[in-house]
BAMARGU-215301 format. One record per residue: x, y, z of N, C-alpha, C in turn. Coordinates in steps of 0.05 Angstrom, whole numbers, plus 5000, padded with zeros to 4 digits. Example, Ala and Ser with C-alpha at 12.3 -4.5 7.8 and 13.67 -1.06 7.14 Angstrom:
BAMARGU-215301
526448865156524649105156526449345156/525749555142527349795143525850015157/
END
This chain:
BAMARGU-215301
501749765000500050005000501850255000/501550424985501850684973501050914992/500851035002499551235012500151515004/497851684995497951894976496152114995/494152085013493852225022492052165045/491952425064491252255090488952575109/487652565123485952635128484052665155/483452735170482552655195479552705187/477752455198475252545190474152695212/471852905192470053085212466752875214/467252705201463952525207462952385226/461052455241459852355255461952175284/460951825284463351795299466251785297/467751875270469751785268471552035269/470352285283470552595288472452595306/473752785317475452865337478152645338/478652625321481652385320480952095316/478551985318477551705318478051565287/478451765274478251635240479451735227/481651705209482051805190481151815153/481351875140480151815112483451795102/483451525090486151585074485851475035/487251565028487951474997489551434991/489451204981492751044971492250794944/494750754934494250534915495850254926/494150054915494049834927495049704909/496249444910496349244885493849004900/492348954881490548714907489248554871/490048294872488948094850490348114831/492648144827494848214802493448394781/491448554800491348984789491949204808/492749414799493349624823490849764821/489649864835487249984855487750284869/485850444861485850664884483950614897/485350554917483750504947483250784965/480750854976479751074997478250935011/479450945037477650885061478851015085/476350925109476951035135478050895149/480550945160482450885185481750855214/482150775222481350665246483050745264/483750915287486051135298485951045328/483550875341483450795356484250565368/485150415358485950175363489250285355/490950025359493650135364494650195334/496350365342497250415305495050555290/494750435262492650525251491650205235/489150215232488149925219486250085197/485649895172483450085153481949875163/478950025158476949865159474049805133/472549695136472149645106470049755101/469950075108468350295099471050475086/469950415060471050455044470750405009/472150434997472250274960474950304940/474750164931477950094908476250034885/477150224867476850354836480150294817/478650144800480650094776482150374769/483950394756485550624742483050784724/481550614704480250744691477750924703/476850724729473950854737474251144753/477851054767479451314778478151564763/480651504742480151714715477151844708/475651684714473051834701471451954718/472051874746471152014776472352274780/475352374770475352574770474452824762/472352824739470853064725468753044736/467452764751465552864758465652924792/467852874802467653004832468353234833/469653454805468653704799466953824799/464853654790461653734786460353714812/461153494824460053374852461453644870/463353764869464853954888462454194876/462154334857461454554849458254544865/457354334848454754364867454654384891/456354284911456054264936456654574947/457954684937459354944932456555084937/454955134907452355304905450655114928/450554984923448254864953448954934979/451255064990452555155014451755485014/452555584991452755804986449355874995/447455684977444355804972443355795012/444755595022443455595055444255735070/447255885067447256215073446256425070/445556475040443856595037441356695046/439556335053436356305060437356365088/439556365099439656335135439756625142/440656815119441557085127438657225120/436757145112434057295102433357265128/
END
């Protein structure tokens, strides 16, 4: 395992140091994998656990334009409940 990037989560229980989110590439079945999942910070060391998913190279590739799209919206959808909160 590869590790490319790493993260502390803000969700729910895995909040305040309990979890991390990490991303890394894997070799797993004689293919390499980008693997993202949540870390486990509580137990000794760190363990992943199997909330999570591993994406071929290609499906990688095509998730990236749309978690552009997926960011932007989330963007105007944040933006529009400031808005309604400040009326």
């Amino acid at each position: 395992m590869k590790e490319i990037w790493r993260t502390p989560s803000l969700e729910g229980k895995w909040k305040d140091g309990k979890g991390h989110v990490v991303l890394s590439v894997v070799p797993y079945y004689q293919r390499v994998w980008v693997d993202m999942r949540m870390h486990n910070m509580e137990r000794e060391g760190t363990s992943h656990t199997s909330r999570g998913f591993r994406l071929t190279i290609g499906q990688a590739e095509n998730l990236l334009g749309q978690l552009a799209v997926a960011i932007d919206k989330a963007k105007e959808e944040e933006e529009k409940n400031k808005r309604n909160g400040d009326e």
